[in-house]
TORSE-993581 format. One line per 2 residues: number of its first residue (from 0); their letters; for each residue x, y, z of N, C-alpha, C, CB. Coordinates in pm, 1 decimal. Glycine has a CB too. Example, Ala and Ser with C-alpha at 12.3 -4.5 7.8 and 13.67 -1.06 7.14 Angstrom:
<nodes>
0	AS	1319.0/-569.0/780.0/1230.0/-450.0/780.0/1320.0/-330.0/780.0/1130.8/-447.3/904.6 | 1285.0/-225.0/708.0/1367.0/-106.0/714.0/1290.0/3.0/787.0/1408.4/-59.8/572.5
</nodes>
This chain:
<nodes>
0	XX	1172.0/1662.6/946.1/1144.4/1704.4/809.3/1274.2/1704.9/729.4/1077.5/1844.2/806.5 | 1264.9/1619.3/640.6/1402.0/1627.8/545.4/1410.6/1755.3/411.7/1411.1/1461.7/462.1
2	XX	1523.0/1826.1/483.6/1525.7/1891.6/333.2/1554.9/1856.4/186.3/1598.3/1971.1/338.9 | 1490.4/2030.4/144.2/1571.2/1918.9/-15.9/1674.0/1890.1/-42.5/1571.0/1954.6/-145.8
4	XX	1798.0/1899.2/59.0/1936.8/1858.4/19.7/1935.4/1695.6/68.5/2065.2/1962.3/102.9 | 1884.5/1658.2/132.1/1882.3/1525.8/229.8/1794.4/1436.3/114.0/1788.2/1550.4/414.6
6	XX	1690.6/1516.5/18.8/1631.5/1408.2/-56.0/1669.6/1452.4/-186.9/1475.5/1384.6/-36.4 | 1746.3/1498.7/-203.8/1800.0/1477.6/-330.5/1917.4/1365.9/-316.7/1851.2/1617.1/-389.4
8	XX	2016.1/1379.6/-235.4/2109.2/1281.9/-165.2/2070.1/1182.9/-209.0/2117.8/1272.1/-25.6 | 1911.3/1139.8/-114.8/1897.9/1017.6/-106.0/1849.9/962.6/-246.7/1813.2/991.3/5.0
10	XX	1754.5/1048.2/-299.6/1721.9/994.1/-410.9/1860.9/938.3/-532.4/1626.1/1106.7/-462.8 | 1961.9/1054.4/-534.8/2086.8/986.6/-604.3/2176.1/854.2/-559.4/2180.7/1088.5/-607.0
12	XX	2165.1/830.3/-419.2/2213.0/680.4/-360.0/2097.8/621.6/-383.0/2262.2/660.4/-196.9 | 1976.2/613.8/-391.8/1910.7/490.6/-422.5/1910.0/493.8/-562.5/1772.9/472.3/-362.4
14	XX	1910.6/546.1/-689.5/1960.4/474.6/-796.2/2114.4/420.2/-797.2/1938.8/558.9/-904.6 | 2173.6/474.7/-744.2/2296.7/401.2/-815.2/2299.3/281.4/-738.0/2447.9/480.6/-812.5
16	XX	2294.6/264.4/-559.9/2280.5/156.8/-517.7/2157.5/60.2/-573.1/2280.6/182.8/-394.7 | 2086.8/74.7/-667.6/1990.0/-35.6/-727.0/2058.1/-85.1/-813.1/1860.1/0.7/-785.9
18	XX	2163.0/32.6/-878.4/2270.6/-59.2/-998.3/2365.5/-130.9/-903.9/2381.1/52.8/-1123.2 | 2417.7/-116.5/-827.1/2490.1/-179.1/-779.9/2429.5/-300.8/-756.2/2539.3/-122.1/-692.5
20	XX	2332.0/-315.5/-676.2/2306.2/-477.2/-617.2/2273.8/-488.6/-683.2/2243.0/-541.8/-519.2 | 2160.8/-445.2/-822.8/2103.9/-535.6/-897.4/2219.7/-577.1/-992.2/1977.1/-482.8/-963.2
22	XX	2338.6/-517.8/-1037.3/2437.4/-553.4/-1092.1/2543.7/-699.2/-1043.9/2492.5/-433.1/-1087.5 | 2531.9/-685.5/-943.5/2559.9/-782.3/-802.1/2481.2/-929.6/-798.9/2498.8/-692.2/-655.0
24	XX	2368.1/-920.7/-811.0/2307.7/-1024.7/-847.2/2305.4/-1098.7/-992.1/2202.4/-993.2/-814.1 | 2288.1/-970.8/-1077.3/2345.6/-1061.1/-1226.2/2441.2/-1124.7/-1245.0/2371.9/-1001.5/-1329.5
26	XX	2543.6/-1040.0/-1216.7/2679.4/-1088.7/-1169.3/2690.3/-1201.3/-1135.8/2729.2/-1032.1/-1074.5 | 2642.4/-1229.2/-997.7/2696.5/-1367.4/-964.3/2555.5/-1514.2/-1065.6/2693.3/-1371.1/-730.6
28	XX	2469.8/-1439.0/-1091.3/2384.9/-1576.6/-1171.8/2309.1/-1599.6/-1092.9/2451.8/-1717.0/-1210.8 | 2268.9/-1544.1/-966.9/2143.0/-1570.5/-878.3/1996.3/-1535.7/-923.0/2161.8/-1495.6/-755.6
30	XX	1955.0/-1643.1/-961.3/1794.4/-1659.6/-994.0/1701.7/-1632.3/-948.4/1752.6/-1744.0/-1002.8 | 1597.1/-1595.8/-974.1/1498.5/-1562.3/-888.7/1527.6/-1506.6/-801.9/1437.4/-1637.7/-849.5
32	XX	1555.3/-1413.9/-775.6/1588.8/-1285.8/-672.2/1568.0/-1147.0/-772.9/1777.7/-1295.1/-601.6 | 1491.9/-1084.7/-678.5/1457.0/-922.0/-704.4/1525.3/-888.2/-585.4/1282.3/-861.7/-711.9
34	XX	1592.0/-706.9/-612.6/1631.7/-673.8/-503.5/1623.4/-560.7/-544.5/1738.7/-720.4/-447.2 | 1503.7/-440.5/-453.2/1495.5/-283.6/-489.6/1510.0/-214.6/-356.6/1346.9/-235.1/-565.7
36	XX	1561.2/-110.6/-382.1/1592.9/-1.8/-307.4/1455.8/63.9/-283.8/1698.6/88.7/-376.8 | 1418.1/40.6/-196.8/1242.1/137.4/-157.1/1255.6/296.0/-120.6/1151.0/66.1/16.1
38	XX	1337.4/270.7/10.8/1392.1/441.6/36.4/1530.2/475.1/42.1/1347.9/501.9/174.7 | 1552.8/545.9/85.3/1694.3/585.5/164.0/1672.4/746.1/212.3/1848.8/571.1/45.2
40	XX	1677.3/760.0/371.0/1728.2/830.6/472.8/1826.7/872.4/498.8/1718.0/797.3/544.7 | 1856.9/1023.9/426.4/2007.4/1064.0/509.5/1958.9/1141.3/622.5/2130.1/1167.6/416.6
42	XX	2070.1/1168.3/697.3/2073.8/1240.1/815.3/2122.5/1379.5/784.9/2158.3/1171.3/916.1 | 2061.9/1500.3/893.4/2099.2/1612.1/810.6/2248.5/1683.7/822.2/1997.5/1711.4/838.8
44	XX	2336.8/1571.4/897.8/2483.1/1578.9/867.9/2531.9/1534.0/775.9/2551.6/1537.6/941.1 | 2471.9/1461.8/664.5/2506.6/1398.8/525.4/2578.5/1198.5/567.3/2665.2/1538.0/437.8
46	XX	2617.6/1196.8/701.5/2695.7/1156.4/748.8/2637.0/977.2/757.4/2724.4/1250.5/866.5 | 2482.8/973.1/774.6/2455.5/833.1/775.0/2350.7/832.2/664.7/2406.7/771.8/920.2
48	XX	2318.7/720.0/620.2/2222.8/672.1/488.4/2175.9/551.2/580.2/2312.0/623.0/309.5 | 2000.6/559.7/593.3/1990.8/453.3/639.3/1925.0/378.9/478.1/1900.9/460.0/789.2
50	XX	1945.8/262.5/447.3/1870.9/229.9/288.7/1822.6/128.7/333.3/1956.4/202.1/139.5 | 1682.2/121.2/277.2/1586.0/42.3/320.9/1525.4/-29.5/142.5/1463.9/151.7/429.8
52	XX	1573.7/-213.7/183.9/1571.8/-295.7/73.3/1472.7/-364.0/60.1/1662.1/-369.1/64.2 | 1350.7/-403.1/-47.2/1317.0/-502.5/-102.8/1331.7/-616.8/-155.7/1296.2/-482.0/-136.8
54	XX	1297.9/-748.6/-62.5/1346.7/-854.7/-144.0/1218.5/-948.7/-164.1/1475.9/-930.7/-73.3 | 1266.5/-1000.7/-281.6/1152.7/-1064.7/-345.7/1207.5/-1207.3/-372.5/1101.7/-985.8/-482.6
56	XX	1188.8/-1322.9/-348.3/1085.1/-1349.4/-237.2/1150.8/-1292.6/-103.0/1048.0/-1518.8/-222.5 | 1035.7/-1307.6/0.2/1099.5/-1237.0/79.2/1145.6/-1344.7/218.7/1003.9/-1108.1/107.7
58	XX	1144.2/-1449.1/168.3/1199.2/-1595.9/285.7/1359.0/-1570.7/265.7/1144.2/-1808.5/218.4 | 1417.7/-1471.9/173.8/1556.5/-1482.4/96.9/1585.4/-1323.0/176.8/1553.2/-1496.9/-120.8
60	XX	1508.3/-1249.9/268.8/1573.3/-1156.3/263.7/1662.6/-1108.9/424.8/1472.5/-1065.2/204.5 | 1648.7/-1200.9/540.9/1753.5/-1201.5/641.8/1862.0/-1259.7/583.2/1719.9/-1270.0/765.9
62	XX	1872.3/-1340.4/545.6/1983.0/-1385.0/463.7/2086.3/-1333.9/388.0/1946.0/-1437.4/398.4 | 1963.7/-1266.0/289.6/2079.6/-1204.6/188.1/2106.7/-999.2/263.3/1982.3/-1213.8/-39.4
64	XX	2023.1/-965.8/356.3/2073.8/-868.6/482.8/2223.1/-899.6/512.5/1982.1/-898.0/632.4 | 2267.6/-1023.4/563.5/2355.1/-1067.1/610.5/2460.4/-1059.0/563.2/2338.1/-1149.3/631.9
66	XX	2427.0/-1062.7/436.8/2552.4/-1055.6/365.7/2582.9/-955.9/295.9/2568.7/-1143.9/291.5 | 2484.8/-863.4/263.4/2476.6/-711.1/200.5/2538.7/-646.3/337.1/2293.3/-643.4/149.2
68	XX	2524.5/-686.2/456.4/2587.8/-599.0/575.5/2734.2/-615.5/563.9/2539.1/-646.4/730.0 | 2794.3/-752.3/528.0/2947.1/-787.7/555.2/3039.5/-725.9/417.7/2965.4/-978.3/570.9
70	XX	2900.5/-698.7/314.1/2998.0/-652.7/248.0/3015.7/-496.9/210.5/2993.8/-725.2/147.0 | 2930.6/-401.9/316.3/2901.4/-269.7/259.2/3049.6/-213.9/274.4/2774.4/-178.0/342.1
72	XX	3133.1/-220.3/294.0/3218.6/-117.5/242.0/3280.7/-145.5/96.0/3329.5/-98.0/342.6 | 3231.1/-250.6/54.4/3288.6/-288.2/-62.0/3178.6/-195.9/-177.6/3292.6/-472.9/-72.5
74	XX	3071.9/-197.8/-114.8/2924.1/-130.7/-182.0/2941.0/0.0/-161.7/2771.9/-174.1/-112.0 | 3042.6/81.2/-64.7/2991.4/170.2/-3.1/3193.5/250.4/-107.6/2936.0/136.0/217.3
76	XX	3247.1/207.5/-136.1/3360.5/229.8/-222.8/3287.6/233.8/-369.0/3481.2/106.7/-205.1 | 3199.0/98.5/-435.8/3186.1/147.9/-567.4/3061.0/247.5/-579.8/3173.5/27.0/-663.9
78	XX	2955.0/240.4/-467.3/2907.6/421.7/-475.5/2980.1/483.0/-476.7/2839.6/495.4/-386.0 | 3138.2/502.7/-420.8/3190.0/646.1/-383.4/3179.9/647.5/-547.2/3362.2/679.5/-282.3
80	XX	3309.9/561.2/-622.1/3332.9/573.9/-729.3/3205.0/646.0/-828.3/3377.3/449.1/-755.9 | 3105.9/615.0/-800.2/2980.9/613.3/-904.7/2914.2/820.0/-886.6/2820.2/446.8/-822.7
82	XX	2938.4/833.5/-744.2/2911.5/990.9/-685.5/3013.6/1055.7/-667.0/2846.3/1007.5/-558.3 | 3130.4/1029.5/-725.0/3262.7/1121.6/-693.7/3236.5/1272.9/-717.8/3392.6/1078.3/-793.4
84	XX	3149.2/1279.3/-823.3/3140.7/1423.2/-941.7/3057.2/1475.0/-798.4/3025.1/1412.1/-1153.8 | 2929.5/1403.4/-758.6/2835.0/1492.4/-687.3/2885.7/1504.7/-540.7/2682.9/1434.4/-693.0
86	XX	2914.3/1393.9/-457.3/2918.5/1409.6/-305.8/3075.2/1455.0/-280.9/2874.0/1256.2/-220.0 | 3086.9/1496.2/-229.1/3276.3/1516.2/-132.3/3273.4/1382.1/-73.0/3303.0/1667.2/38.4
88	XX	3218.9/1327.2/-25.7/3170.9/1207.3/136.6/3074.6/1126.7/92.2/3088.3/1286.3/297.5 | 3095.5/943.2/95.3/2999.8/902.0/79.7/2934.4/870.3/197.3/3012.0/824.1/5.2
90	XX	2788.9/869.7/269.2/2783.6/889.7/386.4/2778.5/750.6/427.5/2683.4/978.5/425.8 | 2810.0/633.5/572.6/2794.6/524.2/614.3/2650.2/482.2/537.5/2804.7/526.9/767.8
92	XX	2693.9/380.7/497.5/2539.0/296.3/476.0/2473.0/197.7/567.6/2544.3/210.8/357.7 | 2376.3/204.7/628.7/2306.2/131.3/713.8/2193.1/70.0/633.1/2262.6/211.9/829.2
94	XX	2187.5/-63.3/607.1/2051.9/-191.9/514.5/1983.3/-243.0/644.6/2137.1/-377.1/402.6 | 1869.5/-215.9/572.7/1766.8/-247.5/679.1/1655.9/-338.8/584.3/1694.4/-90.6/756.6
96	XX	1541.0/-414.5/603.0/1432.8/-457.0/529.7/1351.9/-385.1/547.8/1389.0/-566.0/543.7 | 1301.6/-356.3/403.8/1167.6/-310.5/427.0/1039.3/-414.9/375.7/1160.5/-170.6/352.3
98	XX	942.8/-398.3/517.1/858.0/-515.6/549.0/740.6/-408.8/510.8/867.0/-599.3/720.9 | 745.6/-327.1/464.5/585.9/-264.9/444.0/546.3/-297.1/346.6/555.9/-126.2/440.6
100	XX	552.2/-386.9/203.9/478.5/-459.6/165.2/413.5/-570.6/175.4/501.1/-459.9/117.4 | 511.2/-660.3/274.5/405.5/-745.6/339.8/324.5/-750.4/438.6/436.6/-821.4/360.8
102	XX	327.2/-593.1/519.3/248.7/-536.2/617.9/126.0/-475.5/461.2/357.4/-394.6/745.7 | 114.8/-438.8/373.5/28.2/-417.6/300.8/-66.7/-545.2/267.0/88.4/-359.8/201.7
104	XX	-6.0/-613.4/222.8/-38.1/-763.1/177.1/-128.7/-855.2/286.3/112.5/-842.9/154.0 | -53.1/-779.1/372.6/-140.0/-887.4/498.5/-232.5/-793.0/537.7/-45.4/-951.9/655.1
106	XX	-267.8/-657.2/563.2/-438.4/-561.8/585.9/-475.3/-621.2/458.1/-452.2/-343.4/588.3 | -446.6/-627.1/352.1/-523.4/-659.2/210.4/-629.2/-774.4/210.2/-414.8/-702.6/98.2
108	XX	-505.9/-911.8/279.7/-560.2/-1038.1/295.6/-691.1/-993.1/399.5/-439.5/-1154.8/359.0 | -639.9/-924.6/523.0/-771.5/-886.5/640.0/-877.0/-857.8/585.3/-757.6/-766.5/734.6
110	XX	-882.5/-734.5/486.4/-998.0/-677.9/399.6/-1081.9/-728.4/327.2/-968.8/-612.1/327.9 | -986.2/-850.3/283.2/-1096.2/-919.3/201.6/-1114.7/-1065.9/276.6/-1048.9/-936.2/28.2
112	XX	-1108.2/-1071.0/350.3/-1182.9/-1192.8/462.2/-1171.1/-1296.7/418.6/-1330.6/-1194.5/495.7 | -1003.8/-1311.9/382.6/-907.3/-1424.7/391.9/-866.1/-1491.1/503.3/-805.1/-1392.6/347.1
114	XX	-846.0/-1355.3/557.7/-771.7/-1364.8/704.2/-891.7/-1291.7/848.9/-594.3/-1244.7/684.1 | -951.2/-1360.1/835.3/-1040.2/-1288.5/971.2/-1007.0/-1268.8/1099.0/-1146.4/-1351.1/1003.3
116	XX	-971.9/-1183.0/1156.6/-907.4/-1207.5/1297.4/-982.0/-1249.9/1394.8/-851.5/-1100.6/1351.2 | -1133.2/-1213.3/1358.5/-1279.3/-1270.9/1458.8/-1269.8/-1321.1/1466.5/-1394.1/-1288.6/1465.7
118	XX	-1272.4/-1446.6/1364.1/-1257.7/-1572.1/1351.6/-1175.4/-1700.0/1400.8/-1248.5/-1563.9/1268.7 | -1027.9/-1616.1/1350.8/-949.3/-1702.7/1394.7/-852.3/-1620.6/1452.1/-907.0/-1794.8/1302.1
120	XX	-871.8/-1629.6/1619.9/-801.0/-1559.4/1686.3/-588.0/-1557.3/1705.8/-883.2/-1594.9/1799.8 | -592.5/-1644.1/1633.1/-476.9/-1682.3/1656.4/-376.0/-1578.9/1537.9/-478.2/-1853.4/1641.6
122	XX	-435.6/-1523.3/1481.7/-419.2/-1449.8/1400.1/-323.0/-1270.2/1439.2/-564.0/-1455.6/1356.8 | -421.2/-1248.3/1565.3/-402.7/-1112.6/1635.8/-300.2/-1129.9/1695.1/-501.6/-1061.9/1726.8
124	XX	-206.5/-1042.1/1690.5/-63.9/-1073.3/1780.3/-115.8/-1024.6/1932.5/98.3/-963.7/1718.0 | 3.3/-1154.9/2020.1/-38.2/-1122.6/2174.9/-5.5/-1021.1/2214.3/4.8/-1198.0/2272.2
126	XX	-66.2/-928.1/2329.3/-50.9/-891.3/2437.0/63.3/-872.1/2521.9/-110.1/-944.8/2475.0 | 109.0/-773.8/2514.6/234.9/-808.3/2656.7/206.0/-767.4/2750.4/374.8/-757.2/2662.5
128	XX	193.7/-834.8/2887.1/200.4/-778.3/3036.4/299.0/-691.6/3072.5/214.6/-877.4/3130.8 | 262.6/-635.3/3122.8/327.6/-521.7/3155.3/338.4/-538.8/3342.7/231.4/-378.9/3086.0
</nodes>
């Protein structure tokens, strides 16, 4: 259970980190790319942020992971700058994807019998032996 110090935290790193990357992307002139901050998870030592990203499309988003990872301390300096007034500590940032809209998208497709799994079995993920 997160307290309210852990989600207030988080809620203040996920706006400013939305200015940041989305600033980041204007910046460099990259087109067609959305990039939102869905959650962010602190820990109740203040000490890790896990932030969990939206990318739109989403064939663009191991990719651009890759490179949001190589550059977080550079991300993780102009938050400090941006939370100096509020935090003492900016806590490690850990980027992760978040895939629960296309885990939505795809029960959606199921529901409406786009995607039948009866049908077409190939659909249902396998089985592991154990």
């Amino acid at each position: 259970m997160e307290s309210n110090r852990q989600k207030k935290i988080g809620s203040v790193l996920q706006k400013d980190l939305v200015d940041i990357l989305q600033g980041e992307v204007r910046k460099n002139g990259i087109a067609n790319l959305i990039i939102s901050v869905s959650k962010v998870n602190v820990t109740t030592d203040l000490s890790i942020a896990k932030v969990f990203l939206s990318v739109f499309p989403a064939e663009k988003g191991p990719e651009l992971l890759t490179a949001i990872r190589s550059n977080t301390p550079l991300i993780k300096h102009d938050l400090s700058q941006r939370v100096k007034l509020q935090l003492r500590k900016v806590p490690n940032l850990i980027f992760y994807i978040d895939d629960s809209l296309e885990y939505i998208e795809q029960i959606d497709r199921a529901l409406s019998g786009q995607e039948n799994p009866i049908e077409n079995r190939e659909l249902l993920a396998k089985r592991k032996k154990s």
